[in-house]
C-alpha positions in Angstrom: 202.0 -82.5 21.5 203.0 -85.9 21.9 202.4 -87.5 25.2 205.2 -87.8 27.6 207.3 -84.8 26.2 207.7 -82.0 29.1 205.2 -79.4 29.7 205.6 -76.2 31.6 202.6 -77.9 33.8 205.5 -80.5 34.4 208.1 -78.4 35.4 205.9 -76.6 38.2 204.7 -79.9 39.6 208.8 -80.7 40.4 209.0 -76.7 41.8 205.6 -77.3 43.4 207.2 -80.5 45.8 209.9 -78.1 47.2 206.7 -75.7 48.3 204.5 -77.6 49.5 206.8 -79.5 51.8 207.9 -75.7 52.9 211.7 -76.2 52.0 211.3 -73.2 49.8 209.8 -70.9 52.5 211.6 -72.4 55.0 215.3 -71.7 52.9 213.8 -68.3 51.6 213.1 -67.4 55.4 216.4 -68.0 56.5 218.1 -66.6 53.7 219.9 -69.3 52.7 221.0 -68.5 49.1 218.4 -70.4 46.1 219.5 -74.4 45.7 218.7 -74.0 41.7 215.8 -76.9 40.7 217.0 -78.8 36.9 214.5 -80.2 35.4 215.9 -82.5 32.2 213.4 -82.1 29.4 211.7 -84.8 27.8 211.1 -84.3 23.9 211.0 -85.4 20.2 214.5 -87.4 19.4 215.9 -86.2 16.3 214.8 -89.1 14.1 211.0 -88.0 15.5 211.2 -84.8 14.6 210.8 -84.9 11.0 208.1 -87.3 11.7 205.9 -84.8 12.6 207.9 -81.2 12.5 205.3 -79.4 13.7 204.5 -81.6 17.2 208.4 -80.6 17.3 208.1 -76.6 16.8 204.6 -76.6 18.8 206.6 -78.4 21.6 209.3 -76.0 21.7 206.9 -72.9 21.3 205.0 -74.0 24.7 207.9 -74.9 26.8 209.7 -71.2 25.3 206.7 -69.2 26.3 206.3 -70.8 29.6 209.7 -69.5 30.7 207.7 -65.7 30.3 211.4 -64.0 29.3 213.0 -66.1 32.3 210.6 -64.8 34.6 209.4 -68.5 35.3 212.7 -70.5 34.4 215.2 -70.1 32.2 216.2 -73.3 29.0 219.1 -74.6 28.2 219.7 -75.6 24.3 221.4 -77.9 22.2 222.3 -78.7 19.3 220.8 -81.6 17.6 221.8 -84.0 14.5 219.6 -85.5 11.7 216.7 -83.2 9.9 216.8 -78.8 10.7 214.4 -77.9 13.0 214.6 -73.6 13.4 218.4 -73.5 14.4 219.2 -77.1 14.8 218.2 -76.3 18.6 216.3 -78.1 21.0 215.7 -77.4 25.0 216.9 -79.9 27.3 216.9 -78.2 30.8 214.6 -76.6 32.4 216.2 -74.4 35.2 214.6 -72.1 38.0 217.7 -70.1 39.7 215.8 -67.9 42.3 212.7 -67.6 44.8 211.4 -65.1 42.2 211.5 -67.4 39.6 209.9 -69.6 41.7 207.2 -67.7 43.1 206.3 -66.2 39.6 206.3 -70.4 38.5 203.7 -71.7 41.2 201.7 -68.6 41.4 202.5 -67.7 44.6 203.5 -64.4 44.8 200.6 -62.9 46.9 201.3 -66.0 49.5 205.1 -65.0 49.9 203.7 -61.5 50.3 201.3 -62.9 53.3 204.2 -65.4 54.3 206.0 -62.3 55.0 204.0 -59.9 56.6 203.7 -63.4 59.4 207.6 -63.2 59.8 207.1 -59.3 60.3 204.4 -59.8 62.9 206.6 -62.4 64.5 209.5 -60.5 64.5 209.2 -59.4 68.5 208.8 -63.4 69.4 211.7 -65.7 68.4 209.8 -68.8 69.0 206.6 -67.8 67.2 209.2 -66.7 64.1 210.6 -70.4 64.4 207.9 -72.2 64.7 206.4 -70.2 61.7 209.4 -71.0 59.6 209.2 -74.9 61.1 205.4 -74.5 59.7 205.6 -72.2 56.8 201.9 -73.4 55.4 199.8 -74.0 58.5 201.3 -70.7 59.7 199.8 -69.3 56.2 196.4 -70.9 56.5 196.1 -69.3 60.3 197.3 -66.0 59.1 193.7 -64.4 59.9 194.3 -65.4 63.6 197.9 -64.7 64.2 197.2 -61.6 65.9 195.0 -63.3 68.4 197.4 -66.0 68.9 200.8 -64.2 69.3 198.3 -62.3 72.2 197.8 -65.3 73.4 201.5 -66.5 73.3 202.6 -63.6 75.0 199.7 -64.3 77.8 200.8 -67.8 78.3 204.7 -66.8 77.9 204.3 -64.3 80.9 202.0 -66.2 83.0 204.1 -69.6 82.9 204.1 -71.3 86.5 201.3 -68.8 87.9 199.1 -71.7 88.8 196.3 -69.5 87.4 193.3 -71.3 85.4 193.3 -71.4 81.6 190.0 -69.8 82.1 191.6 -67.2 83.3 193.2 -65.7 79.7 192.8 -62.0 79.0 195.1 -61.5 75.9 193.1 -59.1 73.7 190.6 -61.0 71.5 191.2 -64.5 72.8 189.3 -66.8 75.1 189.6 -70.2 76.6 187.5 -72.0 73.7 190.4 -70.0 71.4 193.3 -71.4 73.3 191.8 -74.9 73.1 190.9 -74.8 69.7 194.5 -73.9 69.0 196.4 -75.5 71.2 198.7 -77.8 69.4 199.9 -74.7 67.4 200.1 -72.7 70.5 202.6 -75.3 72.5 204.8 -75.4 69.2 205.3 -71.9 69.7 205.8 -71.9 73.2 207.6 -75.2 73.4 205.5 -77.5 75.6 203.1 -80.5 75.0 200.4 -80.2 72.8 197.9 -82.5 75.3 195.5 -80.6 77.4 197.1 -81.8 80.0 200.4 -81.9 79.3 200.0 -78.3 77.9 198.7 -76.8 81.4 201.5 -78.7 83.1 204.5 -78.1 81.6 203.0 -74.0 81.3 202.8 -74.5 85.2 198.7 -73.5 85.0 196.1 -75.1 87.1 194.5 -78.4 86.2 190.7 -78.8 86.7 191.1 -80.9 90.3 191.1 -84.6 90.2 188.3 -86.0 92.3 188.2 -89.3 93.9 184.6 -90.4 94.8 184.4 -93.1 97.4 181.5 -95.4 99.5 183.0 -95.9 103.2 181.8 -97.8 105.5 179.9 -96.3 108.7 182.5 -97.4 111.1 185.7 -95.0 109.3 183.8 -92.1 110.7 182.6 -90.1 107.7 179.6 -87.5 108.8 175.9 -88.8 109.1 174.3 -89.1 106.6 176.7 -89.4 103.8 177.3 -92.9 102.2 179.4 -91.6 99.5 181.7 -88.9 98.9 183.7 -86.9 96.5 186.7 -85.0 97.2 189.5 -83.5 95.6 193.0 -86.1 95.7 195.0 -84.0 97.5 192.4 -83.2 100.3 191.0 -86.5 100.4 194.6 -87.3 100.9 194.9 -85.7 104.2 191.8 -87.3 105.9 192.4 -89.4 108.7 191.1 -92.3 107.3 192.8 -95.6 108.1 190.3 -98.5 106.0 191.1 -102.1 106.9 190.7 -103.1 103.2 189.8 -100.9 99.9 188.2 -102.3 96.5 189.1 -99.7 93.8 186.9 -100.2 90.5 187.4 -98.7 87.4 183.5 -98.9 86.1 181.2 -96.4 87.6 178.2 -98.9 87.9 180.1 -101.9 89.2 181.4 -99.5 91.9 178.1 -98.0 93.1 176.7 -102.0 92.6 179.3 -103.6 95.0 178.7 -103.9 98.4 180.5 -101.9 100.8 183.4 -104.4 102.9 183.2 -104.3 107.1 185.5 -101.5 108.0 186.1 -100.9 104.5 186.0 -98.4 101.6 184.9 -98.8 97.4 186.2 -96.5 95.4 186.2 -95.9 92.0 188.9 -96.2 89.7 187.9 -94.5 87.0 190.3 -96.2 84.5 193.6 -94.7 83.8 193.1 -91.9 86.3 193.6 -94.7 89.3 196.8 -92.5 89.6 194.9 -90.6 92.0 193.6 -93.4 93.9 197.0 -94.5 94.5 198.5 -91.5 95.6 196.2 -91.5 98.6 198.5 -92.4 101.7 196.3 -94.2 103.9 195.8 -96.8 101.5 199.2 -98.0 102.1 198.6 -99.6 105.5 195.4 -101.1 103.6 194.7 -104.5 101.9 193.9 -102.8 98.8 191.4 -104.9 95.9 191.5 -103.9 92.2 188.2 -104.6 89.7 188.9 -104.0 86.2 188.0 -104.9 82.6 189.9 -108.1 81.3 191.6 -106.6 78.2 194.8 -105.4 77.8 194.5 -101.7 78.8 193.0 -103.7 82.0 195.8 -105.5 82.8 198.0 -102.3 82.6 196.1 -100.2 84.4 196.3 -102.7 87.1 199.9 -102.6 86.8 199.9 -99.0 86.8 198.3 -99.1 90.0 200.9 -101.3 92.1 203.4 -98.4 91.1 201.7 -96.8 93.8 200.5 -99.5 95.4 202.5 -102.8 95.4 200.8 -105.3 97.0 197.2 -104.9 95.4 195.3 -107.6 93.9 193.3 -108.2 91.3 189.8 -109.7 91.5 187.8 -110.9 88.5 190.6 -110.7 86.1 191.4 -114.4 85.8 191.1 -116.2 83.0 188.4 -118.9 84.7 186.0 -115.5 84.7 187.0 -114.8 81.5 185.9 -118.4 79.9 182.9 -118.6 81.7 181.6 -115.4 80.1 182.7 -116.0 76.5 179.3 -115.3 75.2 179.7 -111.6 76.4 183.0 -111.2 74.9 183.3 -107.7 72.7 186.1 -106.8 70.7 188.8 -104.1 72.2 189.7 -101.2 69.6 193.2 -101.2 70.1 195.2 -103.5 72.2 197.8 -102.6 74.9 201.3 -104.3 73.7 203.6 -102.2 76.4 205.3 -105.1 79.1 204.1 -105.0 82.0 206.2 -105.4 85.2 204.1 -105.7 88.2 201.2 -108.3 87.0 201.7 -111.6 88.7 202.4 -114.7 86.8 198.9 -115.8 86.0 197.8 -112.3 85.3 201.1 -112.1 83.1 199.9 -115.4 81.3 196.3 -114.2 80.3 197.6 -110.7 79.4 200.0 -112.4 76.8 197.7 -114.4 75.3 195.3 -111.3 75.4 198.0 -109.7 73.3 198.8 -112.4 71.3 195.3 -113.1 70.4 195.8 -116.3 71.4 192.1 -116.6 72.2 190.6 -114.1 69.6 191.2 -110.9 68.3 191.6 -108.1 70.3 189.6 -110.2 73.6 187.7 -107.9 75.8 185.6 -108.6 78.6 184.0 -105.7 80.0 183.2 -105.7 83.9 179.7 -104.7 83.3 179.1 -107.4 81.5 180.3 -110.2 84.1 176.8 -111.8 85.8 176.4 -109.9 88.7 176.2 -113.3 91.1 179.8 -114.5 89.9 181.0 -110.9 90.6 179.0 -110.4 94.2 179.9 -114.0 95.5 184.2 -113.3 94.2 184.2 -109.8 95.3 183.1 -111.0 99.2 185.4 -113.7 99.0 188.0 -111.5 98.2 187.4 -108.5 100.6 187.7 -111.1 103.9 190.7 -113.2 102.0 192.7 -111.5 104.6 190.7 -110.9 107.7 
């Protein structure tokens, strides 16, 4: 057969598009009546086909048997000029006119058959029949677990705002490492957000605690012996702690490092979780210090933190600090680009130019990695700045 004349290979690859990206199981599900799929036929022109008669007939044979008595697709004919080929007839469309046709094409009857026992077993659920039309083949590929997850759908669907634990899942067959492990196709069924936290939130569970560990200094009263402590947030919150000034650092090392301020607290930031740093109300009457990595995500976690806590400031994220230490530059593995309201105008310099690359690519200069003297004698200075 000459090459680029249509095969029946060719006409399942056009089919095949419409099932893999799940329009045809999608249509078929709803019962939306069959779109039909052409395909135009490429072949011998009529001056080729006395050029080699039997490439012709051989051509016509495959593409005739292919269509298994229309099972597969039916062929439309017509006639043709110059030298006889059988009945002066050659095939020029290719068209499929129903699922059947379809499925018997690709091969795919015995997943139809699957794809609809999943709509039967979905039946009871609206949302878990949606999403399973919405995703007709990763609904097929988890068709061993869909039992266990429409238990756990119902579990999560009943116990919505209970405030209980994840870990606390008794749908038949399903545990917590389940739930996790299927998660994102769990919120599509159940309509929430597919991060862990995000999932538990919007399905009103309970959220492993936030815990804000802290170094205080003897004088705010904390029990003998203990020089550090870790509490959740929201009790921490209600402590009747009134610290003249506060150093929040987001590395773990650099906090535990710095020295403790007269009358004063060091707690650790812990990166983008400073959210529960600054939700703590006696830091509002506070002159409140923030330590953090000079890269971008630094610089907007900083400003994520004078949401909370307006009239912070930064220490050891100026661009002086930042030259200084160029031989301990590393590279940052993606850069922050979001603007940033709350950085003051020097800060909102260097972050440009950190997102610019104005200096390098993707600038980073981690905390850690600042000589311990320049950090210890800047850190002081800035803990009795307002003494």
């Amino acid at each position: 057969m000459s090459a680029g004349w249509t095969t029946p290979d060719d006409i399942a690859a056009k089919v095949r598009r419409r099932w893999n990206d799940g329009s045809l199981l999608r249509a078929y599900a709803n019962g939306e009546p069959f779109d039909p799929i052409e395909v135009a036929l490429r072949g011998p022109r009529p001056a080729q086909i006395g050029d080699d008669l039997a490439a012709a007939r051989d051509w016509v044979a495959a593409l005739d048997a292919g269509r298994r008595d229309d099972t597969r697709y039916a062929l439309e004919w017509k006639s043709v000029g110059g030298r006889q080929i059988g009945h002066n007839r050659l095939p020029v469309r290719a068209v499929v006119t129903s699922h059947e046709q379809a499925w018997a094409l690709l091969g795919v009857t015995a997943m139809v058959r699957r794809f609809n026992e999943l709509l039967a077993a979905a039946q009871r659920h609206p949302r878990i029949r949606e999403w399973v039309i919405a995703n007709p083949h990763r609904a097929l590929a988890l068709a061993p677990e869909m039992p266990r997850l429409i238990a756990a759908y119902e579990w999560l669907d009943g116990h919505r705002h209970s405030q209980r634990y994840l870990r606390e899942i008794s749908a038949p067959g399903v545990d917590t490492k389940f739930a996790e492990r299927y998660r994102s196709d769990l919120a599509g069924m159940l309509g929430v957000s597919s991060t862990s936290s995000g999932f538990l939130a919007e399905l009103g569970l309970r959220t492993k605690p936030a815990l804000v560990r802290l170094r205080a200094a003897s004088s705010l009263g904390l029990p003998t012996p203990l020089t550090e402590l870790a509490a959740r947030s929201d009790e921490l919150a209600q402590l009747d702690l009134a610290p003249r000034v506060a150093v929040i650092i987001e590395n773990e090392i650099s906090y535990l490092s710095a020295e403790v301020p007269e009358h004063g607290v060091v707690i650790w930031g812990k990166g983008f979780e400073v959210d529960s740093v600054g939700r703590l109300p006696w830091l509002a009457g506070a002159d409140v210090v923030y330590w953090g990595d000079i890269d971008t995500h630094g610089f907007a976690i900083l400003d994520r933190l004078r949401a909370w806590l307006p009239g912070a400031r930064s220490v050891l994220m100026d661009r002086e600090t930042l030259m200084v230490h160029r031989d301990r530059w590393v590279t940052e593995n993606r850069s922050a680009t979001s603007v940033l309201t709350r950085l003051t105008s020097d800060e909102q310099s260097l972050y440009r130019e950190l997102v610019e690359a104005a200096l390098g690519d993707r600038v980073r200069l981690e905390q850690e990695r600042i000589d311990w003297g320049w950090a210890a004698k800047r850190l002081c200075a800035a803990t009795r700045a307002k003494r």
